[in-house]
TORTORFI-862756 format. One line per field, with one value per residue (C-alpha): x, y, z. Coordinates in steps of 0.05 Angstrom, whole numbers, plus 32768, in hexadecimal, padded with zeros to 4 digits. Example, Ala and Ser with C-alpha at 12.3 -4.5 7.8 and 13.67 -1.06 7.14 Angstrom:
REM TORTORFI-862756
c1 80F6;8111
c2 7FA6;7FEB
c3 809C;808F
REM end
This chain:
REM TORTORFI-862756
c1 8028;8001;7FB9;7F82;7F53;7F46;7F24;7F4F;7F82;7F59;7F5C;7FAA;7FBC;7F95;7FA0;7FE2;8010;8011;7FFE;8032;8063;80A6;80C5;8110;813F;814F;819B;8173;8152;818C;81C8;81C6;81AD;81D1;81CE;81B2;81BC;81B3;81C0;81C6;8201;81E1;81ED;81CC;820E;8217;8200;821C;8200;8219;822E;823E;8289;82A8;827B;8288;8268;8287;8276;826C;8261;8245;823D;8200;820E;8231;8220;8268;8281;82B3;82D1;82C3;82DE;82E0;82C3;82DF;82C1;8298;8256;823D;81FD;81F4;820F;8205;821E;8244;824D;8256;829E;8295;8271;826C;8268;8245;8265;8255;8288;8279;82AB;82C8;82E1;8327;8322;82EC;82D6;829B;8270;8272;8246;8240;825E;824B;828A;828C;82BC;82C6;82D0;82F0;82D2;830B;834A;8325;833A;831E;832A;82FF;82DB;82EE;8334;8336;8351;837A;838F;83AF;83D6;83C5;837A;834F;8329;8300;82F0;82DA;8293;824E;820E;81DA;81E2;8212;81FC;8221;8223;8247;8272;8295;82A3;82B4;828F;828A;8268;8246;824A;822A;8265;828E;82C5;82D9;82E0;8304;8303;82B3;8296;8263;823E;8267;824D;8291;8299;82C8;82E2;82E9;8318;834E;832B;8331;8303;82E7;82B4;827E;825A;8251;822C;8241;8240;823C;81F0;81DB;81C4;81CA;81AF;81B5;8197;81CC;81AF;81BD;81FD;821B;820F;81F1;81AB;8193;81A4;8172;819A;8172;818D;8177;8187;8161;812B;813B;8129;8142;8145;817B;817A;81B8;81B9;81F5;822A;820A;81D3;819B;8163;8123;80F6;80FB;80CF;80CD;80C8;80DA;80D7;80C7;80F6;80DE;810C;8129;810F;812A;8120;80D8;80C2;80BB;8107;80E1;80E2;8103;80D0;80D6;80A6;8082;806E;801D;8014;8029;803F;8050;8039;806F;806F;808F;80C7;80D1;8111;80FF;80E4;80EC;8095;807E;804A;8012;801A;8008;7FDE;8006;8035;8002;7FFF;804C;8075;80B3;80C5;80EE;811E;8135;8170;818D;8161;8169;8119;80E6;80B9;8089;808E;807A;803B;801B;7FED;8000;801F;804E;8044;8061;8041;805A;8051;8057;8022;8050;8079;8042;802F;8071;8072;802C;8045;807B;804C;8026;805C;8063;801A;800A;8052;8072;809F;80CB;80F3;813F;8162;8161;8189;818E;815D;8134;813E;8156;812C;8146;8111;8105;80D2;80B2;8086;8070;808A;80CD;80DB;8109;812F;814C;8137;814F;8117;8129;80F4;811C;8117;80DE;8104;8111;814B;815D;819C;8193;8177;817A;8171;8184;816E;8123;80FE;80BE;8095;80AA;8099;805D;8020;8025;7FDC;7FC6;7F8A;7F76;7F51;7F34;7F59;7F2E;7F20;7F0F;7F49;7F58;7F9F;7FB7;7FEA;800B;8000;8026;800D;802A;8032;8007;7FDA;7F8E;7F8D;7F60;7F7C;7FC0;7FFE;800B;8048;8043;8080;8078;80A6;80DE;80E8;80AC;80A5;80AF;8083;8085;808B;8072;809B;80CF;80D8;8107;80F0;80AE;80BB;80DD;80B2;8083;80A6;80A2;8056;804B;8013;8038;801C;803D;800F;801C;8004;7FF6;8038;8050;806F;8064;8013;7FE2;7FB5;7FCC;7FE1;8026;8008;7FD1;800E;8021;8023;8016;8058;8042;7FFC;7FCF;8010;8015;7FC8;7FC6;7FF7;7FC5;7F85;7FA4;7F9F;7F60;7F47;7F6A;7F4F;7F0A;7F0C;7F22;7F67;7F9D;7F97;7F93;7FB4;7FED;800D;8057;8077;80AF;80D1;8119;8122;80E0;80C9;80EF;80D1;8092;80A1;80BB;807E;8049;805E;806D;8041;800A;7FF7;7FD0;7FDB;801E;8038;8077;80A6;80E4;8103;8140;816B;812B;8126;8118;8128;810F;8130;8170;8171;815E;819A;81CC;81B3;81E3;81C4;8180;8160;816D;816E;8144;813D;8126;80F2;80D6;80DC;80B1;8082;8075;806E;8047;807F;8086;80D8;810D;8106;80B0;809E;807B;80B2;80B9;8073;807C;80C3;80BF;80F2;80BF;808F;80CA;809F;8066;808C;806C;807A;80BC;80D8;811D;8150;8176;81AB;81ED;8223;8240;81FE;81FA;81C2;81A0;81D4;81DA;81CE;8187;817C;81B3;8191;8154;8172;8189;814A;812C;8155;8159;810B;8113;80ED;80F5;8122;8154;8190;81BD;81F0;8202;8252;826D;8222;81FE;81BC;81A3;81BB;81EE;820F;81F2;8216;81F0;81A9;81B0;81C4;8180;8154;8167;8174;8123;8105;8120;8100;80BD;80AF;80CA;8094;805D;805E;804B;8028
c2 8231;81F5;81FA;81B7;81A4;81B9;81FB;8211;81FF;823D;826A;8264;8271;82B7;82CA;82C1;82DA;8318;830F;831C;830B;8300;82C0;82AE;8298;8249;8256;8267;8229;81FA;820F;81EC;820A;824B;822F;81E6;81B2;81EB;81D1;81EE;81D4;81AC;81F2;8217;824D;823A;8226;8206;81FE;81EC;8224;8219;822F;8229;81ED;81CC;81CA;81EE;81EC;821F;8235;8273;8286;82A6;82CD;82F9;82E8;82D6;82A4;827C;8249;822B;81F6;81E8;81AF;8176;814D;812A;8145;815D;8132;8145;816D;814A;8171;8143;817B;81C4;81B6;8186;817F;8140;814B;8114;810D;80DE;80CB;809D;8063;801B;8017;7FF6;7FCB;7F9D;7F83;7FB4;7FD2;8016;8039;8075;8071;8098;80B9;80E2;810D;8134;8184;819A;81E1;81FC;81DE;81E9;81A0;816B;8122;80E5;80C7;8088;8068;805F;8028;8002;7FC1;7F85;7F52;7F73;7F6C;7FA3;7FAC;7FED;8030;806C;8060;806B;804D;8080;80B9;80B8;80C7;80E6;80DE;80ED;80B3;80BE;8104;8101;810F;80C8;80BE;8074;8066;8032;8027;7FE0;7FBC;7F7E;7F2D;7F06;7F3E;7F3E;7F89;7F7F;7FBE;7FCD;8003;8027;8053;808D;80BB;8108;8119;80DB;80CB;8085;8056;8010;7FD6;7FD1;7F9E;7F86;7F5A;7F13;7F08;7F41;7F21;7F43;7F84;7FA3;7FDE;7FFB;8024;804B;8064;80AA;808D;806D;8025;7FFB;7FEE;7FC0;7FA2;7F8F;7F5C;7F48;7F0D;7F1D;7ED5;7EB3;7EED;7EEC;7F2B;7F2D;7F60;7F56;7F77;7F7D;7F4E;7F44;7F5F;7F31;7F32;7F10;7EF7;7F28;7F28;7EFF;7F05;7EEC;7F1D;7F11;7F5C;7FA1;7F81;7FAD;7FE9;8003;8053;8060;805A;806E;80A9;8088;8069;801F;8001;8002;8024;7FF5;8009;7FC8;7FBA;7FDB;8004;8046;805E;8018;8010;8027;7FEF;7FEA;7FB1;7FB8;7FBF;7F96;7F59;7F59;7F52;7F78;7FB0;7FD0;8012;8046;8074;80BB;8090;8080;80AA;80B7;80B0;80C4;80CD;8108;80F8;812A;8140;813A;80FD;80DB;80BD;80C7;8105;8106;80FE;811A;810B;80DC;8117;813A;8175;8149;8176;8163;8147;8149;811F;8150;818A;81C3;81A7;81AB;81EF;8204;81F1;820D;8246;8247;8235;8277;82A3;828B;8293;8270;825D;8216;8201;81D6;81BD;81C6;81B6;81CB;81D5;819F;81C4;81DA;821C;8232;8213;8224;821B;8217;824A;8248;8279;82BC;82E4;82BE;82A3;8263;8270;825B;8282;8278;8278;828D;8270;8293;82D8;82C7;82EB;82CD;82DD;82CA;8295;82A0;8295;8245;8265;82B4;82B5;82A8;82D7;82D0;82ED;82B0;827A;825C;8243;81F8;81D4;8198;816E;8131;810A;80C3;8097;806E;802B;8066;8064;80B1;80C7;8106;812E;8174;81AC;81DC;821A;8251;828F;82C1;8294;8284;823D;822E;820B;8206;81DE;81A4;8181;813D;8135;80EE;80EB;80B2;806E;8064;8045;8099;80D1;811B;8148;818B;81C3;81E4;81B4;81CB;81A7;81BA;8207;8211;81E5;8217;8260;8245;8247;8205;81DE;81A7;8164;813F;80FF;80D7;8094;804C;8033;8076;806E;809A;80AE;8093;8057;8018;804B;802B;7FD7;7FEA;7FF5;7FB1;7F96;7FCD;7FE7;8002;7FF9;801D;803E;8056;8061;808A;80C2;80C9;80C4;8108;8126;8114;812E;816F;817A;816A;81A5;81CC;81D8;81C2;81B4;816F;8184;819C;8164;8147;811B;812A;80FB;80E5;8096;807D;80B0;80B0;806C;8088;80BE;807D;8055;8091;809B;8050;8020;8058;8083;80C5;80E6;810E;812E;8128;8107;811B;80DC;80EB;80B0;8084;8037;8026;7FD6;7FB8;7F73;7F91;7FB3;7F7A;7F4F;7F82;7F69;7F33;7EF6;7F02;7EBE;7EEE;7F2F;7F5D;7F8B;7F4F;7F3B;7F84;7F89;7F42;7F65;7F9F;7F86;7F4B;7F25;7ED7;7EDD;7F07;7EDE;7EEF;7F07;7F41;7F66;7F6F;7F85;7FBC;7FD0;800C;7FF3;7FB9;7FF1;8020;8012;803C;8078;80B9;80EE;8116;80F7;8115;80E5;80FF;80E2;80DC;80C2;80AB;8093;805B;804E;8042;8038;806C;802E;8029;8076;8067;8021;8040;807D;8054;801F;805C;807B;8032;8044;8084;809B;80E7;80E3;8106;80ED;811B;80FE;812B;8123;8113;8114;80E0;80CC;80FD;813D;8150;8188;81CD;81C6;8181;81A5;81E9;81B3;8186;81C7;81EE;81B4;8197;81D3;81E5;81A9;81AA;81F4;81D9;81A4;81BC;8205;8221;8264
c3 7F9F;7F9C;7F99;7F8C;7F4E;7F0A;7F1F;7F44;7F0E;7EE4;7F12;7F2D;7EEC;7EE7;7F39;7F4F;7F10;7EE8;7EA2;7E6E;7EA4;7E7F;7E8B;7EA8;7E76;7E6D;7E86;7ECA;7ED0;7EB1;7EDD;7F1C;7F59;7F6F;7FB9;7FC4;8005;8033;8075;80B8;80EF;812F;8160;812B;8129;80DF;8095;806A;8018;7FD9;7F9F;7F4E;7F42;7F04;7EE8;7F2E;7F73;7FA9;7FFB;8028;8070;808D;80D7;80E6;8121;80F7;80B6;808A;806D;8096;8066;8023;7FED;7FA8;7F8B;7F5F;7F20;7F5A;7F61;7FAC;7FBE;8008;8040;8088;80CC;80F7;812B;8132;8114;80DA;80A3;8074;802A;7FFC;7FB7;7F85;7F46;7F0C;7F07;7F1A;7F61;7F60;7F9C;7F75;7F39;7F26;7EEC;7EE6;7F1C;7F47;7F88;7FC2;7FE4;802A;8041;8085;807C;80BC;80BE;80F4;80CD;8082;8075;8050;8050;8040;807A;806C;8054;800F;7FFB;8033;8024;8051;802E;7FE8;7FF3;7FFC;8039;8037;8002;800E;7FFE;8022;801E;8030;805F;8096;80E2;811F;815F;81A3;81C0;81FA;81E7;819E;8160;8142;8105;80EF;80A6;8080;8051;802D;804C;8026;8035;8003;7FDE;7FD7;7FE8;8022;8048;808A;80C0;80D5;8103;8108;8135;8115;8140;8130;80F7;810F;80F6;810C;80EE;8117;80EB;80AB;8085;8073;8028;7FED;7FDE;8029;8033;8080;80A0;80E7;811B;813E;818B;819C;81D1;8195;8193;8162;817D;813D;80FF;80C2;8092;8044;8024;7FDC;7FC9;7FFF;8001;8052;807A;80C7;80F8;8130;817D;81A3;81DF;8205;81DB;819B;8173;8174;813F;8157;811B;80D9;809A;8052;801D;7FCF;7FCC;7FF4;8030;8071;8075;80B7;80C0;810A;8154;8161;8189;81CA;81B3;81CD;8186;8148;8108;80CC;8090;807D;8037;8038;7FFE;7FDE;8021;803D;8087;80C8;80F3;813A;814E;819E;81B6;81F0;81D1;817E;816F;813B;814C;812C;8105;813A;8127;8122;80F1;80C9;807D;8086;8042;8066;80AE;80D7;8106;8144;8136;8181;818E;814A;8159;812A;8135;8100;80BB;8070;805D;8025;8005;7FC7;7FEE;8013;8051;808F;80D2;8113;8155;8180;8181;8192;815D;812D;8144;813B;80F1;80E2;80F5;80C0;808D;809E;8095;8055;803E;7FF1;7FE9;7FEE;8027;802C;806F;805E;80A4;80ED;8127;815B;8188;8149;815F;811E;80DA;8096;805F;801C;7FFA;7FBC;7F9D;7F85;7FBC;7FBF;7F87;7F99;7FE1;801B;805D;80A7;80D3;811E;814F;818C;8166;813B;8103;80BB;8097;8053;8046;7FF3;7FB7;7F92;7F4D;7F4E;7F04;7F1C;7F33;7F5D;7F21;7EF8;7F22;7F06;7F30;7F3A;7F4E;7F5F;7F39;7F36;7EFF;7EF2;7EC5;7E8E;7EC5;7EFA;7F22;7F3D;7F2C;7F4C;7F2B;7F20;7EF7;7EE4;7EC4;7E97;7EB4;7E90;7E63;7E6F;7E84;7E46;7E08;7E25;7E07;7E31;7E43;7E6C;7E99;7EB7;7EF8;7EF4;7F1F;7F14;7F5B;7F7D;7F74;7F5D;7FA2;7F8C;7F99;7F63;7F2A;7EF8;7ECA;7EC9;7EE0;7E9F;7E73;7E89;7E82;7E3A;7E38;7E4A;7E7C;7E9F;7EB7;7EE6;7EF6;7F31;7F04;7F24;7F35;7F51;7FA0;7FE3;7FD7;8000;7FE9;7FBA;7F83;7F82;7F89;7F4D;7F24;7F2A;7EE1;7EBC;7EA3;7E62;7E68;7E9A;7EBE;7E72;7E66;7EA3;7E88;7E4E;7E71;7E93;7E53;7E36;7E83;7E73;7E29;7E41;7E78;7E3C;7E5F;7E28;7DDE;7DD8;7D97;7DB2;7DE4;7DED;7E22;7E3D;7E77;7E93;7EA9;7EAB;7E9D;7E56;7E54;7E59;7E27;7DF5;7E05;7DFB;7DAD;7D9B;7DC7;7DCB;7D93;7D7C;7DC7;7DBB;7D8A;7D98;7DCF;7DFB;7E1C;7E3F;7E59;7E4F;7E4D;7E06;7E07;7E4D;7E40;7E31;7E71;7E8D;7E71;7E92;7ED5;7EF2;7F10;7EE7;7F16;7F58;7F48;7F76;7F40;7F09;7F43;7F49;7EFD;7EF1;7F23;7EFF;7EB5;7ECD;7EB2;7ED5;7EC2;7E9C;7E5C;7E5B;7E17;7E38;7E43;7DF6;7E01;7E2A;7DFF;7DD5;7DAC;7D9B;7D7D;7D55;7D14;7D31;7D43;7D1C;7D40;7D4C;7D83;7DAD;7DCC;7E04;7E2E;7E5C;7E44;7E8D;7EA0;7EC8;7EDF;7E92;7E56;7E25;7DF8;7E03;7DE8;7DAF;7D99;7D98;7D6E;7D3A;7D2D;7D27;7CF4;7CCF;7CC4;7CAE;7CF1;7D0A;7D42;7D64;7D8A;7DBD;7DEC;7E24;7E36;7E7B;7E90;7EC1;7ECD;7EF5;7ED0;7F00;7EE2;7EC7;7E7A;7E70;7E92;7E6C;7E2B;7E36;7E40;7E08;7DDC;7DF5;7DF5;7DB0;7D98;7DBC;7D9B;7D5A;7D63;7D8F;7D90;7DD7;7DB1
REM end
């Protein structure tokens, strides 16, 4: 339930839960999900959702007309990221795998592989053909670049993939094509060189309508029309960084929606169809952080919102009635849109709360029943859900930083522990809802903060552009400021406050015990950033790197070799370390190198500083897989009541 400002912060934590309510155990909130990716097919007949087996992920599909399961399938080391319909008949499975990809020189990275489950033959095959090579040299892999999308071509299911095909043995993105029912597949297009990135918009009769190209090296944005069979320059635009990004056909389908560099939010600017000139933002698209799309039409119909509850806004007023309606038969809880049918007939949900705990419901617009599809986290019960609120507070220049709390179930909210859970990126955003993290920081007696600092992505205003050059500083100061704001209300114990964060967050959990001092009492960084310029140095082609350029920006650096980076480094500031402090990380992750957690481990230890080091084995970035979550909960939590007792 999420309810706004600091008094109403007081009294969620008295109305809504029973006091003395006894809290879930960790092993609840550290498996993963029970169901996750719930998804509903295009006719709305079936559902498909993702189920822990065996420390692996399996599929399956239920009809709903009667309700059984009609087919399933076991998973693999790869870990499922997404389940997309194609049709009634097929279902494509995102997997992701840690490794080198054989047709090209590569560092270690997670790749992004599809595969087509025929539901009628219980078959599965990649979508695309791995590895197929002509004279010895590789042409394509099995690997995707964001989400594929279906269509209907003359008849067949086709699906359009943005994948890699390879020239002179260079990896470049390719859209492909192919048919489900061959499983024939066909370049459409591709980009020219590895150093360009391409996008499309696929119309709902198949076709390529447009095609976005960035030249990182050249810093060269285009958008392209189809004229004649070729395309054609329509729009062109410098941009060093935050290239405009292709959304999808607009809702009158007359131009294509590119989100324009703005703000937090960015702006969602029209490029007609007709003639390639850039358009103002209308107004219905305006305070969108994310757009819907029909799922028959494929044009945008509205969009989540910019406002700390994310909620979502629709064009259409029937549509909007429709989902008000929703909301209201879920009264105080959080909802979440899941999927839909093609004729959004048939919604499945996500709700969060006191009455249902953490579920999945199926709600029938044609019946107006709801009916429930399961539980993401059986172990949790609605009684042990704790009330999540939303303040906001001035940091120490007066800039207004919104954030979440979470709030102990059974506990005044007076004097409370307090845990500070900075989000990771840091160019994203916290979305509300059921955090894990936080849900079982706080069965442990624990306030969480979750503050959506300068710098932060997808809220309305310049919250993201005031971040600009102040990694480590205000984007720092403003995690604190949420303290002191808290203490002074008399809601936490100033004496009694630890950081905890993953990524940049971790960072931030580095930075808030070494750069800053006398806020925490103890620190939880898990697969944090402690040395910026070594990061830095793992980045080929340091003079053109996007993410060097986005990097500079943020520091306030003028290049890679700037001495502020070692400013900004907790590594720098080891020596000031005096609190117990808890390393945490992956051991496949690639994304940040367990180096920077082990480097840090041992300069500590070399000062005789109290730290703790834990590598997690076989684990990635993003704590994939429930024995590495259940590992990082019990082992943090262990520490934080060794440290800052919660009673």
């Amino acid at each position: 339930m999420v309810r706004s400002g600091l008094a109403a912060a007081f009294a969620a934590a008295l109305a809504f839960v029973p006091l003395g309510a006894r809290a879930a155990p960790l092993e609840a909130y550290g498996q993963l999900p029970d169901m996750s990716d719930v998804t509903i097919s295009p006719d709305g007949a079936k559902v498909a959702y993702v189920v822990p087996v065996d420390g692996k992920q399996a599929v399956v599909v239920v009809s709903i007309d009667p309700a059984k399961i009609l087919t399933s399938f076991n998973g693999s080391e790869q870990k499922v990221r997404d389940l997309v319909w194609a049709d009634p008949d097929h279902l494509l499975v995102l997997k992701s795998q840690a490794g080198f990809a054989q047709q090209v020189e590569s560092s270690r990275q997670e790749w992004l592989l599809a595969y087509n489950f025929d539901i009628a033959l219980n078959k599965v095959t990649p979508l695309l053909d791995d590895g197929v090579q002509v004279r010895g040299r590789p042409i394509t892999m099995n690997v995707v670049i964001g989400e594929p999308e279906a269509r209907r071509v003359d008849g067949h299911s086709t699906v359009f993939a943005k994948g890699i095909s390879f020239v002179d043995s260079a990896g470049v993105p390719t859209l492909f094509s192919i048919d489900l029912a061959t499983g024939h597949q066909t370049i459409i297009d591709r980009a020219s060189t590895a150093r360009e990135d391409r996008d499309w918009v696929i119309g709902s009769d198949g076709k390529a309508l447009a095609q976005s190209s960035y030249n990182i090296e050249l810093q060269d944005w285009k958008l392209r029309l189809r004229r004649g069979g070729a395309w054609q320059n329509a729009y062109q635009t410098k941009a060093a960084l935050d290239p405009p990004e292709v959304e999808a056909l607009s809702d009158d389908g007359q131009s294509i929606i590119v989100r324009t560099s703005d703000n937090g939010a960015g702006a969602l600017q029209p490029i007609s169809l007709a003639d390639g000139t850039l358009g103002p933002e209308a107004e219905r698209y305006k305070g969108l952080s994310s757009v819907l799309v029909d799922p028959a039409t494929h044009r945008i119909i509205g969009g989540r919102r910019t406002d700390m509850e994310a909620g979502l806004a629709f064009f259409d007023p029937k549509d909007q009635a429709v989902w008000d309606s929703i909301l209201k038969v879920f009264p105080g809880e959080e909802v979440e849109l899941s999927s839909w049918s093609d004729d959004r007939s048939r919604i499945v949900v996500k709700v969060t709360g006191d009455v249902h705990g953490v579920a999945y419901i199926l709600v029938d617009l044609k019946t107006h029943k709801t009916t429930l599809v399961g539980e993401a986290y059986a172990g949790i019960k609605p009684a042990d859900v704790a009330a999540l609120v939303t303040i906001e507070y001035k940091a120490a220049d007066g800039r207004k930083i919104p954030a979440y709390l979470t709030l102990p179930n059974g506990r005044d909210a007076k004097n409370l522990p307090l845990i500070v859970l900075p989000h990771g990126g840091p160019a994203t955003r916290d979305m509300g809802g059921f955090d894990w993290w936080a849900q079982a920081l706080a069965s442990r007696g624990y306030a969480v903060l979750q503050p959506q600092f300068r710098g932060s992505y997808g809220l309305s205003g310049d919250l993201w552009t005031a971040g600009f050059g102040q990694w480590g500083r205000k984007m720092q100061s403003d995690l604190s400021d949420g303290v002191r704001k808290l203490a002074a209300a008399g809601m936490i114990d100033p004496k009694r406050v630890c950081i905890v964060g993953g990524s940049y967050g971790g960072y931030a959990a580095l930075a808030g015990v070494t750069i800053e001092s006398g806020v925490y009492r103890c620190a939880v960084s898990v697969a944090g950033i402690s040395d910026v310029h070594k990061m830095l140095g793992l980045l080929p082609d340091a003079k053109t790197s996007y993410t060097v350029r986005s990097m500079n920006r943020m520091v306030g650096a003028t290049g890679p070799s700037d001495p502020v980076y070692d400013q900004i480094s907790p590594i720098e500031f080891a020596d000031r370390l005096s609190v117990p402090l808890l390393l945490i990380h992956g051991k496949d992750d690639t994304v940040v190198p367990t180096k920077q957690s082990r480097t840090m481990a041992d300069k500590l230890k070399s000062l005789g500083k109290p730290v703790e080091f834990v590598v997690m084995s076989g684990e990635d970035h993003w704590l994939s897989r429930s024995e590495s979550r259940l590992q990082m909960l019990q082992t943090m939590v262990k520490f934080l009541e060794a440290n800052n007792p919660p009673n």
